[in-house]
C-alpha positions as CSV (number, residue, x, y, z in Angstrom):
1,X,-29.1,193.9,-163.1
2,X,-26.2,191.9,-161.9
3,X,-24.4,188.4,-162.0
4,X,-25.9,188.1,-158.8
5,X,-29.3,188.6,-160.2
6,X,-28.5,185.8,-162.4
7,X,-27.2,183.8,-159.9
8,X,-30.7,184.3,-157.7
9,X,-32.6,183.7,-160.6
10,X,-31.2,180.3,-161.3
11,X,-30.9,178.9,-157.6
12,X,-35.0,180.1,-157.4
13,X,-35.5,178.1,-160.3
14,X,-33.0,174.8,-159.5
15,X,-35.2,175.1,-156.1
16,X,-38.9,175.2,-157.5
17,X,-37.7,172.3,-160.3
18,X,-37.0,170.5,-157.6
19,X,-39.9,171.3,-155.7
20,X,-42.1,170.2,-158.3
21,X,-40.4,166.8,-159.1
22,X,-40.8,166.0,-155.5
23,X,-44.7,166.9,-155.8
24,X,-45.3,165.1,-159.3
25,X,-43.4,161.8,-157.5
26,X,-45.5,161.9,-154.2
27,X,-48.4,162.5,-156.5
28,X,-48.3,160.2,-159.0
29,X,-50.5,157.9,-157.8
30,X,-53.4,160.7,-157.4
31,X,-52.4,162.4,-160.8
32,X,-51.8,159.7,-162.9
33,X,-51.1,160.7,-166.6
34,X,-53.3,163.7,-166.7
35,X,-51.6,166.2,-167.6
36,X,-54.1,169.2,-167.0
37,X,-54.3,167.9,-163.2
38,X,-50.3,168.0,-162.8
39,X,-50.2,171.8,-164.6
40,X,-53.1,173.1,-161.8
41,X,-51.3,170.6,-159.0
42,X,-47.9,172.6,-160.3
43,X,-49.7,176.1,-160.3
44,X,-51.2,175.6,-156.9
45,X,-48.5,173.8,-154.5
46,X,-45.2,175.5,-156.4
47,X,-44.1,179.1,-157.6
48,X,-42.3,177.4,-160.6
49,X,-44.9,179.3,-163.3
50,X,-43.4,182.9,-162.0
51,X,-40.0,181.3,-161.1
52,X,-40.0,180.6,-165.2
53,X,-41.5,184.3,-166.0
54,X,-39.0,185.6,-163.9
55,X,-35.8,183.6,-165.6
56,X,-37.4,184.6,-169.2
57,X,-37.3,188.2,-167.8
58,X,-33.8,188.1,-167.2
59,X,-32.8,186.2,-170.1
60,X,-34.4,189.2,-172.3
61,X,-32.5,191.3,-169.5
62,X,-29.4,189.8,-170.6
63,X,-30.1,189.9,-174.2
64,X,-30.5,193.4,-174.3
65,X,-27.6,193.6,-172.3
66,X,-25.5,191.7,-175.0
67,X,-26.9,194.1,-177.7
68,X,-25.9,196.9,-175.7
69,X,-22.7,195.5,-175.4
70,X,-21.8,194.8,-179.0
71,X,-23.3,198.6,-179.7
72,X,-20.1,200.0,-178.4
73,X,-17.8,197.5,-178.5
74,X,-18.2,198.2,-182.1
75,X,-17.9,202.2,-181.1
76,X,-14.7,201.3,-179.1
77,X,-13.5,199.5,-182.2
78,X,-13.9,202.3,-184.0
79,X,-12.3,204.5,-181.8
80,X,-9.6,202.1,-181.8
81,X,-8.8,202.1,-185.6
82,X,-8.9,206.3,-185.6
83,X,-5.9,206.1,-182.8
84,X,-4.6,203.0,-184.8
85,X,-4.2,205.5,-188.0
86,X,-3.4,208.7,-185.9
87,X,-0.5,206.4,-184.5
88,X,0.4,205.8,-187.7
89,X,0.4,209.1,-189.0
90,X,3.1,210.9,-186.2
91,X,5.4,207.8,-186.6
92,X,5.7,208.0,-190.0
93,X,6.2,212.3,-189.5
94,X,8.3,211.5,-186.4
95,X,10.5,209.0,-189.1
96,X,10.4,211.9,-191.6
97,X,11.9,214.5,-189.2
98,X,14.9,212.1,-188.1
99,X,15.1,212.0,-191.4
100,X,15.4,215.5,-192.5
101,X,17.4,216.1,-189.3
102,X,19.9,213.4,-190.3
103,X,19.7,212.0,-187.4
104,X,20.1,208.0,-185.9
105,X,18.0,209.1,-182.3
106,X,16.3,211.5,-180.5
107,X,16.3,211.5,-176.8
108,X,13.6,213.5,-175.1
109,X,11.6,213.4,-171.7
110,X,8.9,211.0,-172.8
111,X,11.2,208.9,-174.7
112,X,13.8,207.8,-177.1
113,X,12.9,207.8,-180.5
114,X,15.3,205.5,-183.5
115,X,15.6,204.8,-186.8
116,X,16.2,201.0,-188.1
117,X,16.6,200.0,-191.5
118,X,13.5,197.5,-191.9
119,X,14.2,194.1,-193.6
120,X,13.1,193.1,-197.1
121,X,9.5,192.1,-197.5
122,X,7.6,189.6,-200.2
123,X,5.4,191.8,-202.3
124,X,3.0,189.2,-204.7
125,X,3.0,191.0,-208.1
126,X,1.5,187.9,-210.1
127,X,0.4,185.0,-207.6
128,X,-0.2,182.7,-210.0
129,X,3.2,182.8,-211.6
130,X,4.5,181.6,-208.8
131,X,6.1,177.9,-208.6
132,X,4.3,175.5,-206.7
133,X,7.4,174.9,-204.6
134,X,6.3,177.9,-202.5
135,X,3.0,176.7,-202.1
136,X,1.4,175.1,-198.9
137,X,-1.3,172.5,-199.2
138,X,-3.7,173.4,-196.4
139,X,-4.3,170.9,-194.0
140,X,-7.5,168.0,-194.8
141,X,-10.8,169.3,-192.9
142,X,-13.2,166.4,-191.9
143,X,-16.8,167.0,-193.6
144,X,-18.7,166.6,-191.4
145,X,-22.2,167.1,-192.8
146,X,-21.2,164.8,-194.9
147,X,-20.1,161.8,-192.3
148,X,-23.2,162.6,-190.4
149,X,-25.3,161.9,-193.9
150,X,-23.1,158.7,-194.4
151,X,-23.8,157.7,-190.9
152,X,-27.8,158.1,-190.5
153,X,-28.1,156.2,-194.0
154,X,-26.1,153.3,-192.5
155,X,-27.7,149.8,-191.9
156,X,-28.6,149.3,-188.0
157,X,-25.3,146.7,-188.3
158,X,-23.0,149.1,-190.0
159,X,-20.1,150.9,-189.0
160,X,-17.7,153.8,-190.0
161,X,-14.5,153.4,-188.2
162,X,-13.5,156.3,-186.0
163,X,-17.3,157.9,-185.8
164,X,-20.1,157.2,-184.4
165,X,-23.7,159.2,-183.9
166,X,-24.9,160.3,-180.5
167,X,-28.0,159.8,-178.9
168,X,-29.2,163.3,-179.3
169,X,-31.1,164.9,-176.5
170,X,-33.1,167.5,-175.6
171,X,-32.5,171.4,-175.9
172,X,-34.9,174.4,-175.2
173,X,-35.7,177.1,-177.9
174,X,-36.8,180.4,-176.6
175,X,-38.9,183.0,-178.5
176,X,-38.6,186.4,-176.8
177,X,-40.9,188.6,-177.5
């Protein structure tokens, strides 16, 4: 499967949607507010019921495909952190035989290798003997659990400066199975 399957699936069902709103419009004199009559006047004149099955196909499609993905991304990560450490391992060798050699460089082929003196470090022996002079304060972080409480317990008339709720909406859960 493909972007492009995605792609198809979406512009077949942005098509049928629209299909059936023009059919529930030009209908809704005859169908009124049954809603059994509009599901078999949907089922009958559209293809949106297996335009839907076929988007919920992909979507557990892509879902596997996501799974997949993480799978060996974590593999690769792995992979990763064993170069990470075998890296680690010949420069500290490599550093070691410079060392021995008493030498500043090596020139070779692939490369010139050098040895620099590396600048002095903090190392924290006992953090909380440290003065507070050295201390940051983080920076404040809104609550905002806490302002949306403060605001849905406010009178129909009341107000918190700089916030405001929104209307809400509507979302769409999927269950795949």
């Amino acid at each position: 499967m493909s972007a492009h399957d995605t792609k198809a699936a979406a512009h077949k069902l942005y098509v049928e949607i629209n299909a059936a709103r023009m059919l529930l419009t030009n209908m809704a004199d005859i169908l009124g507010e049954d809603a059994e009559l509009r599901a078999d006047m949907l089922e009958g004149s559209t293809n949106l019921n297996e335009v839907v099955d076929a988007a919920m196909r992909r979507l557990v499609e892509l879902a596997a495909l996501r799974t997949g993905l993480g799978a060996a991304m974590g593999a690769l990560k792995k992979r990763d952190f064993r170069f990470e450490t075998q890296e680690d391992s010949l420069k500290t060798l490599l550093l070691e035989a410079l060392s021995v050699a008493e030498k500043k460089r090596h020139e070779c082929a692939y490369g010139t290798l050098s040895r620099a003196a590396v600048p002095p470090k903090v190392v924290i022996t006992d953090e909380s003997a440290i003065p507070g002079e050295y201390w940051k304060q983080p920076e404040p972080v809104l609550d905002k659990r806490a302002l949306l409480a403060a605001l849905k317990d406010l009178p129909a008339d009341g107000t918190i400066p700089g916030a405001t709720l929104s209307n809400g909406g509507e979302t769409i859960k999927i269950h795949l199975t």
